[in-house]
N, C-alpha and C positions, 0 to 999 in steps of 0.2 A: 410433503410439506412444502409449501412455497416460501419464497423468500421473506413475506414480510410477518410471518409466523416465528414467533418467539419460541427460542428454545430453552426451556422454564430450569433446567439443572445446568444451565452455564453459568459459570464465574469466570467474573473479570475482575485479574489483578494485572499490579505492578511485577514486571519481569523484577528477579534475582539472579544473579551469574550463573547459577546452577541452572536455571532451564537454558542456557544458551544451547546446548546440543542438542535439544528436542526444538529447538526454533530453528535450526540449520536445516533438521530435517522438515519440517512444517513447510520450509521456502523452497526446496527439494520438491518435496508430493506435489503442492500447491501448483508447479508447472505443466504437469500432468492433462490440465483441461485445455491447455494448446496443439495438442494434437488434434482439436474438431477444427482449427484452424484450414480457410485451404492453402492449398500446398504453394500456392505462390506466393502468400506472406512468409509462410515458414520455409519457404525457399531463400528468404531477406534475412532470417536470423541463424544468429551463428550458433554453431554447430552444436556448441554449448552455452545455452545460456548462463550471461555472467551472474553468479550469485555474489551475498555478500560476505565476506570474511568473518572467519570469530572477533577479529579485532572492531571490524564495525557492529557488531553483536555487544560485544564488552564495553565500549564507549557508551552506545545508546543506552547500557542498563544502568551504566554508573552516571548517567545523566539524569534519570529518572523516568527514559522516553519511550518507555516500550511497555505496553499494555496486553495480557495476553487474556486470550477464550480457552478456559478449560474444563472440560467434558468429563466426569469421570476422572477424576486426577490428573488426566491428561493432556496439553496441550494440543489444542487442534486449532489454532490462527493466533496472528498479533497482529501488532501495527505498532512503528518506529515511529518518534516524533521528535521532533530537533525545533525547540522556538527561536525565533528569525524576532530577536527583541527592537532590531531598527526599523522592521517593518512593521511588528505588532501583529505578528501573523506565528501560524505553527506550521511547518511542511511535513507531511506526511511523505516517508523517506522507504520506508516498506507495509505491506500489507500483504497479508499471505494466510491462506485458508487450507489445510491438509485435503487435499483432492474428494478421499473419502468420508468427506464432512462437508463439500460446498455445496450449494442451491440449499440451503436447509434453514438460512436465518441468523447462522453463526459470523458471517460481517455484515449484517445489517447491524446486529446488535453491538459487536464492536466497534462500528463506524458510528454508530448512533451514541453512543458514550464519548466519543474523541469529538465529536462535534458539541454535545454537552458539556464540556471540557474545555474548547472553545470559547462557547458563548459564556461559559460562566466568568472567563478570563478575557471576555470581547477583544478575541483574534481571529485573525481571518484563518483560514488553512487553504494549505497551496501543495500540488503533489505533481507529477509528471506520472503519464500514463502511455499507454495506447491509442491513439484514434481512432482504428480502426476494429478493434476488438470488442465486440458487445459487452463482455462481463467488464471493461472498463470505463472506458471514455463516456459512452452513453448509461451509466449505471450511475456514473457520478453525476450525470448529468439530470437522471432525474431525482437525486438526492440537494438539489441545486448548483454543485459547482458551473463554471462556467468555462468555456474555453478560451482561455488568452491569446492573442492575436500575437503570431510569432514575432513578428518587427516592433511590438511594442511591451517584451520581457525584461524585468528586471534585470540587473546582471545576474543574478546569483541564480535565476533561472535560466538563464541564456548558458551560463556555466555547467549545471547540473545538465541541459538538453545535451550541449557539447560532448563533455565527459561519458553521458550514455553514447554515443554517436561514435566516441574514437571508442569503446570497448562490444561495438559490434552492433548495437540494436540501429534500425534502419529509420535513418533522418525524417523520410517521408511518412513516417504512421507515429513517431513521439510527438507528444504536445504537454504542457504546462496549462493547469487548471486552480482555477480559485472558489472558494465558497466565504461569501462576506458573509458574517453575521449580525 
């Protein structure tokens, strides 16, 4: 199955505090496709990729920002959302596919609802990625995001770049991306 092949028994809901520990591990698996990386990017990251806390788990569901793919009762991806009301934008803050469920259509289809979501509340969305990682930078990029030009970021992206950068991911391959609608 290719990427833009719908996968016809997934449901997408609203996260509830109870699935936060099948999302802990979803962002866990989800790392897993970094090892076809070659070894001199993943020579730049550290040792342990930094994940994110139950507590930034519990804020984003009591916000209403987390949207999950589930297969079979199960949770196999999401995606965190934090709306940025002075910019009139949504930043997309995690996005994560269970290893043993990617290439299959399961975040087209969720990226494709968050963007729906989006335009129906005409906000832009903004997220910080990889550059240099195909299943990233160029994935949003043919979905149209675009790549922000580092000297010309918001602060709040210049902030969130930083923040990745002092807990270990490597300054030269993060970038900040936008999809206007």
């Amino acid at each position: 199955m290719n990427q833009c092949e719908k996968v016809n028994n997934l449901k997408i809901r609203r996260a509830i505090l109870g699935d936060i520990s099948q999302m802990v591990h979803v962002e866990k698996e989800s790392g897993a496709v970094f090892s076809a990386m070659p070894v001199e990017f993943l020579s730049c990251l550290p040792e342990n990729l930094p994940l994110h806390s139950k507590e930034f788990y519990e804020r984003a569901v009591r916000n209403n920002g987390v949207w999950l793919a589930e297969l079979d009762s199960k949770i196999v991806g999401f995606i965190c959302l934090e709306k940025i009301e002075d910019e009139s934008s949504i930043h997309i803050s995690e996005f994560a596919v269970d290893y043993n469920h990617q290439r299959k259509g399961i975040g087209n289809q969720l990226l494709s609802y968050v963007i729906n979501l989006a335009e129906n509340e005409n906000k832009d969305l903004t997220l910080t990625t990889f550059s240099n990682v195909p299943w990233n930078a160029n994935y949003y990029r043919k979905l149209g995001f675009i790549t922000l030009n580092v000297n010309k970021l918001n602060d709040r992206l210049k902030s969130l770049i930083e923040h990745e950068i002092e807990v270990g991911l490597p300054k030269q391959y993060r970038c900040a991306m936008k999809l206007t609608v």
